[in-house]
C-alpha positions as CSV (number, residue, x, y, z in Angstrom):
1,X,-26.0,-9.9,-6.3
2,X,-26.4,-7.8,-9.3
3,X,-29.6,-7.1,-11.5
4,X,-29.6,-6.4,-14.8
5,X,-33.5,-4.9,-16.8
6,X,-33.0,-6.0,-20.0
7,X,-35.3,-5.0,-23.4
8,X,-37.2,-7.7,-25.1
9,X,-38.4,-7.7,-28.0
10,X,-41.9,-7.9,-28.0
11,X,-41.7,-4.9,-25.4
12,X,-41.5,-6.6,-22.4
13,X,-38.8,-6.5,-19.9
14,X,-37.0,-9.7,-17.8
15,X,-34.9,-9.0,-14.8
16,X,-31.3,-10.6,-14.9
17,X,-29.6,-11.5,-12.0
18,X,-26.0,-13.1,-11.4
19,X,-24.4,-13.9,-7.8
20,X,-20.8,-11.9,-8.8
21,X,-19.8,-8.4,-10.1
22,X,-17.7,-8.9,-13.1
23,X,-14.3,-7.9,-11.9
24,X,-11.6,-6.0,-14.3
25,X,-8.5,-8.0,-15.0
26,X,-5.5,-6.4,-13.5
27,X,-4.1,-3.8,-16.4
28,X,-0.6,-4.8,-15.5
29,X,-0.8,-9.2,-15.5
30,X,-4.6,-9.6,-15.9
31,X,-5.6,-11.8,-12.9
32,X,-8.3,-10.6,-11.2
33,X,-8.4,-7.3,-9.7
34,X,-10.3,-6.3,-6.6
35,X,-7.9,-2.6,-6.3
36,X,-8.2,0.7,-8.2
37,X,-5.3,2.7,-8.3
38,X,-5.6,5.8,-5.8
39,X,-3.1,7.8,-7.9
40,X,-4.4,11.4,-8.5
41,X,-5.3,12.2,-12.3
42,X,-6.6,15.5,-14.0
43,X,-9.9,16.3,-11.3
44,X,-9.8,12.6,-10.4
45,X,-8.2,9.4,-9.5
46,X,-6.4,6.7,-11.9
47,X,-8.4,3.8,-11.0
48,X,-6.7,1.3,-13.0
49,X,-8.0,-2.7,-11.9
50,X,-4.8,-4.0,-10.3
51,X,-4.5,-7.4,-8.5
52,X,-3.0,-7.8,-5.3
53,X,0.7,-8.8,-6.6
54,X,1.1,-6.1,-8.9
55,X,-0.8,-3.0,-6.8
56,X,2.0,-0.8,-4.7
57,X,0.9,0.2,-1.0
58,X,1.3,3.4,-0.6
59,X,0.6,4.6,3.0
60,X,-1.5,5.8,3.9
61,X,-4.0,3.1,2.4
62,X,-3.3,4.0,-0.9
63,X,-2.8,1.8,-4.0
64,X,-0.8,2.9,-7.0
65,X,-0.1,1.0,-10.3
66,X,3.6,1.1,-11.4
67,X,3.6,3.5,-13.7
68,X,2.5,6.6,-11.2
69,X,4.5,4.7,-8.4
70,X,7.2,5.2,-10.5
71,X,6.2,9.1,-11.6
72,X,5.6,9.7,-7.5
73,X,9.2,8.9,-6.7
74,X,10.1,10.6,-9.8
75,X,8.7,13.9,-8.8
76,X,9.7,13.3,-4.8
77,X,13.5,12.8,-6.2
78,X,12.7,16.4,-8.1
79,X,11.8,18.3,-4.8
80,X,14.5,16.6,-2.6
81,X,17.0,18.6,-5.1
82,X,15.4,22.2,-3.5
83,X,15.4,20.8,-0.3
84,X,17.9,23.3,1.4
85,X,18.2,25.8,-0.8
């Protein structure tokens, strides 16, 4: 459950509660989206909402979104060229 303090206007305050968490929609087909993607941004993580069709396992226990999935095997394809070198 999640509780909300709301503001009213004659100064008072009400407590709003709802059963759910609002989930994201998945940023690549917008169903809902109980993953984050694990991919490793700046000093942080992506965390783009992604459902469970569209998220890519990544072991181990990772989740990426397509677009660093792609940049991963991208740069993996990059150091396999200076592999034996």
């Amino acid at each position: 459950m999640a509780c909300l303090r709301v503001a009213l206007p004659d100064g008072g305050t009400a407590l709003v509660c709802t059963m759910r968490r609002r989930r994201r929609p998945c940023v690549q087909c917008g169903a809902v989206a109980p993953f984050l993607c694990d991919a490793p941004v700046g000093g942080g993580l992506c965390s783009r909402p992604l459902c469970g069709r569209c998220r890519i396992h990544v072991p181990p226990g990772k989740d990426f979104c397509r677009a660093h999935r792609a940049a991963a095997a991208d740069a993996a394809a990059q150091l396999r060229l200076f592999e034996g070198m």
